[in-house]
N, C-alpha and C positions, 0 to 999 in steps of 0.2 A: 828741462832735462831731469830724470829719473836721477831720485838722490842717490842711487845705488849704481849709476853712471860717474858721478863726479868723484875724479881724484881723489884720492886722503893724501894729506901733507900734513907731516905730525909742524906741531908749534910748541910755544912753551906750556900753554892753556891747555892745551889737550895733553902732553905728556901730565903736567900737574892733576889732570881729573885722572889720566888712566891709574897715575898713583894713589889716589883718594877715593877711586869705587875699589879697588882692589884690598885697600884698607877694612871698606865693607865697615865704617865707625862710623859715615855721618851719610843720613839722608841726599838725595839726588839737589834738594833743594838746598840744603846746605854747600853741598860743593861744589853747585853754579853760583853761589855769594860768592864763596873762597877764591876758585877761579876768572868769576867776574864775569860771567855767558850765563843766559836767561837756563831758567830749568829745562823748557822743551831744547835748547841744544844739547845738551846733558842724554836726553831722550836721545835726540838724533845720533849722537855719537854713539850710544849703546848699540845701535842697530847695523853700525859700520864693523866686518870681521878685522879690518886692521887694528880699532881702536881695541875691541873685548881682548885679540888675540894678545897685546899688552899687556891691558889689566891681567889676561890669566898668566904672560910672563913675569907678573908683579907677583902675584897668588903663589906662583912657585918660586921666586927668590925666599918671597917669606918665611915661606914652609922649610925651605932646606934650611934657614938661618931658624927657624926654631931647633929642629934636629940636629944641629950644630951645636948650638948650644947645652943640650942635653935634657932640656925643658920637656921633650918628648917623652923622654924613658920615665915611666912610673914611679921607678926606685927615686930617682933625682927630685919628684915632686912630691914625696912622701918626705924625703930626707930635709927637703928645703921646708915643707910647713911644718918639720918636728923641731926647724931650727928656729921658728920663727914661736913656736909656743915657751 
């Protein structure tokens, strides 16, 4: 059967990489250590639109929780390194 035939059923393993490619901080090989699945599934799951469309729902939790916090706005990050000199 065509990989792109077979179901996707999320697990705890797969939610955990969708959160850790979305982070975009550690290598593919790295996050099949972490997760505990060989690199080529790592690979494989990239190629599944269930799995990315995840990661890019991770991608934008992030993003709005940066802009939340006002880390976005220039002023704020001008303000924070003049408080840190």
């Amino acid at each position: 059967m065509p990989l792109e035939n077979i179901p996707w059923k999320w697990t705890d393993k797969r939610e955990l990489a969708a959160k850790l490619v979305a982070e975009d901080a550690l290598p593919d090989k790295e996050i099949a250590l972490q997760v505990g699945v060989s690199q080529p599934t790592i690979y494989t799951w990239r190629i599944k639109p269930e799995f990315m469309a995840r990661v890019d729902q991770y991608v934008n939790e992030y993003r709005a929780r940066i802009r939340r916090s006002g880390i976005a706005v220039i002023e704020n990050r001008v303000a924070r390194l003049q408080d840190i000199e």
